[in-house]
C-alpha positions as CSV (number, residue, x, y, z in Angstrom):
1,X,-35.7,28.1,-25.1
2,X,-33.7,27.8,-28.7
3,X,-34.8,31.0,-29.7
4,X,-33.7,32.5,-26.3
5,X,-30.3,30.7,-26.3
6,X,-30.3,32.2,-30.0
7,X,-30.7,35.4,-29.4
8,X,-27.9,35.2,-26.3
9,X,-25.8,34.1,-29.3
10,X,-26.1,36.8,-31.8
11,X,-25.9,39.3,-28.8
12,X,-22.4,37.9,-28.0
13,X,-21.4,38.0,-32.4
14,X,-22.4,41.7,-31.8
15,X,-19.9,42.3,-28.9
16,X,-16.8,43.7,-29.3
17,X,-14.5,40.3,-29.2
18,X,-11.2,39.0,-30.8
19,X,-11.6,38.6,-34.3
20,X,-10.7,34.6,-34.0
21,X,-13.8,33.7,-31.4
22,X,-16.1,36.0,-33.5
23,X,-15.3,34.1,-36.9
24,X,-15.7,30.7,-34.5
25,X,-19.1,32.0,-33.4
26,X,-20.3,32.9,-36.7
27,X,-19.4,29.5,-38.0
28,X,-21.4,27.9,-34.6
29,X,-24.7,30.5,-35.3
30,X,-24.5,29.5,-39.0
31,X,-24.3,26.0,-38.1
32,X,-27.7,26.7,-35.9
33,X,-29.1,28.6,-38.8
34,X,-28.8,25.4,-41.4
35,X,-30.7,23.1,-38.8
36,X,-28.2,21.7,-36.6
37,X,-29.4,21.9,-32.5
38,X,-27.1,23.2,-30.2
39,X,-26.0,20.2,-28.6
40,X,-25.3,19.2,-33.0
41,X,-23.3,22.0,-33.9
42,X,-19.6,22.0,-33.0
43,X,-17.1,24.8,-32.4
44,X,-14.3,24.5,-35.0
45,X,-11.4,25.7,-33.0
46,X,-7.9,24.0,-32.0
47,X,-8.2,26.0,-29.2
48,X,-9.2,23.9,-25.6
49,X,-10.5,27.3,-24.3
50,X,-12.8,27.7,-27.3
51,X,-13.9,23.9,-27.1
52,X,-14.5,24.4,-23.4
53,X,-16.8,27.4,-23.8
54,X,-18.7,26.2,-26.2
55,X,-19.6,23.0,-24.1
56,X,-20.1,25.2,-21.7
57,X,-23.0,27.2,-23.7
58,X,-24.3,23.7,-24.9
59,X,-24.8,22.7,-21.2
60,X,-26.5,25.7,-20.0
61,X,-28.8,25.4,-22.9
62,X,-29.9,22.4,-21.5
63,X,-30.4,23.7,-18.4
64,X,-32.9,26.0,-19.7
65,X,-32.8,30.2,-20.6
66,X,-29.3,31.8,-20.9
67,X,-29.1,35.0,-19.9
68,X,-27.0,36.8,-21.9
69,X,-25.2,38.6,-18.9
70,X,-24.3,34.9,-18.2
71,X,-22.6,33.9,-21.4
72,X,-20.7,37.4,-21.8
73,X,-19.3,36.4,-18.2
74,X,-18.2,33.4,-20.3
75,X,-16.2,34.8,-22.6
76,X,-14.9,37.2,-20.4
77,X,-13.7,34.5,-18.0
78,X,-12.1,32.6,-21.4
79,X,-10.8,36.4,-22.9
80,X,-8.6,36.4,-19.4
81,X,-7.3,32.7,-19.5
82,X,-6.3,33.9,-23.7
83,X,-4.8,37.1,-21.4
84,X,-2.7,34.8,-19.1
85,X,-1.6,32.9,-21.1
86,X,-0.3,35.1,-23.6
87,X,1.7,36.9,-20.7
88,X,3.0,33.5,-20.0
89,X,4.5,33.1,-23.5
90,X,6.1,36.9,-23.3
91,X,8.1,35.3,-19.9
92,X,8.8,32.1,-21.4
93,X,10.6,33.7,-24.4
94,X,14.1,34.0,-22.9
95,X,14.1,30.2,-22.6
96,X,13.0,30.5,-26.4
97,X,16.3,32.5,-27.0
98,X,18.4,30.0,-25.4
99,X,16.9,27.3,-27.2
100,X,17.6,29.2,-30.4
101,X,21.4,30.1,-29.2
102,X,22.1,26.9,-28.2
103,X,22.5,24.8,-31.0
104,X,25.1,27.9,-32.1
105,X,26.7,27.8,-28.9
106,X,27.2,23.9,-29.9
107,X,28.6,24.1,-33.1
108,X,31.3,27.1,-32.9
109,X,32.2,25.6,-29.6
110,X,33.2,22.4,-31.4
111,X,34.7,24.1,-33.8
112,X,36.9,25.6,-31.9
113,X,37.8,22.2,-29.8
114,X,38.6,20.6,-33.2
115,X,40.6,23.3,-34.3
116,X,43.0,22.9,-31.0
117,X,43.2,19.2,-31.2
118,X,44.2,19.1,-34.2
119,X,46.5,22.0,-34.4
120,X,48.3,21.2,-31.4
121,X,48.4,17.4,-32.2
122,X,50.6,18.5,-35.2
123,X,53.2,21.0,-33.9
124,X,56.7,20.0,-33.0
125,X,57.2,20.3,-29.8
126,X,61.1,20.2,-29.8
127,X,62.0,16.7,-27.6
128,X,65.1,15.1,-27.0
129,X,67.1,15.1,-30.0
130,X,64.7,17.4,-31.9
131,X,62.3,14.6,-32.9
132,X,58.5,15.3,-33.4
133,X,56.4,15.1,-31.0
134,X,58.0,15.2,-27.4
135,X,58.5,17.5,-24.0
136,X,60.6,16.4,-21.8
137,X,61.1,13.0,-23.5
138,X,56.9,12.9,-23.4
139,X,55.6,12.2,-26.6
140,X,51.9,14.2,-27.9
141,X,49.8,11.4,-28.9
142,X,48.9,12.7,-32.8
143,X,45.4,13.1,-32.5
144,X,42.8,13.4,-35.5
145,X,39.4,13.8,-36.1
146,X,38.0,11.6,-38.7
147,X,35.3,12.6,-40.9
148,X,32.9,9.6,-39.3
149,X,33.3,11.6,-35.6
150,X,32.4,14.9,-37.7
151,X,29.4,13.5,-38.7
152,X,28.8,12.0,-35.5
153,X,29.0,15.3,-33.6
154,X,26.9,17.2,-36.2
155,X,24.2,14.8,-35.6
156,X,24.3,15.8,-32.2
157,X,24.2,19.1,-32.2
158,X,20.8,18.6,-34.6
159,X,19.0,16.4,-32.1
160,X,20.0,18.7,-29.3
161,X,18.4,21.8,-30.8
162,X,15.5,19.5,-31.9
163,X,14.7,17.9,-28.4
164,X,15.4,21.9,-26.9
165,X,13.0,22.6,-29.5
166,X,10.2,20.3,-28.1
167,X,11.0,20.6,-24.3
168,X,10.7,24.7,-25.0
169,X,7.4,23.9,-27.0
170,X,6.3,22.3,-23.9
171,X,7.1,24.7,-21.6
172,X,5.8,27.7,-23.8
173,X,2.6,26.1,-25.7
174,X,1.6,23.2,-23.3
175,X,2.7,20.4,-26.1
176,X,5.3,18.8,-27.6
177,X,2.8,18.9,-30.8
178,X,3.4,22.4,-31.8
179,X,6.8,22.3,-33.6
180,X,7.6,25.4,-34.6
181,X,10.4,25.9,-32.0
182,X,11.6,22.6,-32.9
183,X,11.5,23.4,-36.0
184,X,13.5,26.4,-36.0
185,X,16.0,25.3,-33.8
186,X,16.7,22.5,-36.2
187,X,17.2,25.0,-38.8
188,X,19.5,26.9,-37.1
189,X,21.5,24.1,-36.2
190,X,21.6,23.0,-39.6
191,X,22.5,26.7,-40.8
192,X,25.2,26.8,-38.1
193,X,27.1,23.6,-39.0
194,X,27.4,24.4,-42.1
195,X,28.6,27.9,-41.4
196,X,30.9,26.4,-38.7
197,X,32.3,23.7,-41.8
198,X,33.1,26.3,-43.8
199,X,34.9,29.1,-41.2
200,X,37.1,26.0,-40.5
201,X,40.0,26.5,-42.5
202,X,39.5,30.3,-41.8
203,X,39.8,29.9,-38.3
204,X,42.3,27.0,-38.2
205,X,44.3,29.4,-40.6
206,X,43.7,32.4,-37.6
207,X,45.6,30.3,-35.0
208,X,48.7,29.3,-37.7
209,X,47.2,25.6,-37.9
210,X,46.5,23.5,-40.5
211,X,42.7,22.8,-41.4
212,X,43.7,19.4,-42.8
């Protein structure tokens, strides 16, 4: 029955297959080779799909002979689940984009909020008497945003694009554990605060306001 099951094996290393499951299978046969049983050796893969097709093969040795037919069926069941889900990923990557945009859309958007308060919360606005600060006899309450709020907000916008980050990993990989989109998103949000800090007084300048 081994040698049957082994055979099966090498027939499937000899098939035409995606470069990643033939390095796993090589690593399972060589396990065989040194000793190990089948039900012993282990498929060193992150993948669930490779796991599960590997358990699969263990079981099916147990049962008895393993047609090779059988076990190419396998993997072309697995090479199709790899196929869907990749497809998946290709439709999930607008969300990607927004996750990436967003923490941009954040930070220029408060830029630009700040800018207006604080411009506007310093202009003369010609009251009775031609004192500061009225229309109509309404005084503008002189509004300012402390460097403590800054901070605050650019907090914020970090977290946001790092939970986006995790929710979109979610959605796209099937766990929060992969944090590459986190990750990146958290960069950009970085990048784009401090991008945002510095166009400040640039902007600020754009709209005849003080930056201070």
């Amino acid at each position: 029955m081994r040698k049957a099951s082994a055979e099966a094996m090498e027939y499937l290393r000899e098939k035409k297959y995606p470069p990643a499951f033939r390095q796993v299978l090589a690593d399972y046969l060589h396990q065989i080779r040194m000793g190990l049983s089948f039900d012993e050796a282990e498929a060193h893969t992150a993948s669930w799909t490779g796991r599960f097709a590997f358990y699969v093969v263990q079981t099916l040795v147990r049962m008895g002979e393993v047609p090779p037919r059988l076990l190419e069926q396998l993997t072309e069941f697995l090479t199709g689940v790899g196929e869907a889900k990749k497809q998946a990923k290709a439709e999930m990557n607008m969300y990607r984009i927004f996750t990436y945009m967003s923490p941009i859309i954040l930070a220029f958007t408060t830029l630009m909020t700040v800018v207006m308060i604080q411009g506007f919360s310093g202009i003369p606005t010609g009251g009775l008497g031609g004192t500061v600060g009225g229309i109509g006899g309404f005084g503008l309450p002189q509004l300012r945003i402390t460097p403590q709020m800054m901070q605050l907000i650019d907090v914020f916008i970090v977290l946001t694009g790092f939970a986006m980050g995790l929710v979109t990993s979610k959605a796209v990989y099937g766990s929060i554990f992969n944090m590459s989109i986190a990750i990146t998103s958290t960069a950009i949000a970085l990048v784009t605060i401090a991008a945002a800090n510095a166009l400040t007084p640039v902007i600020a300048g754009g709209f005849g306001f003080s930056a201070g």
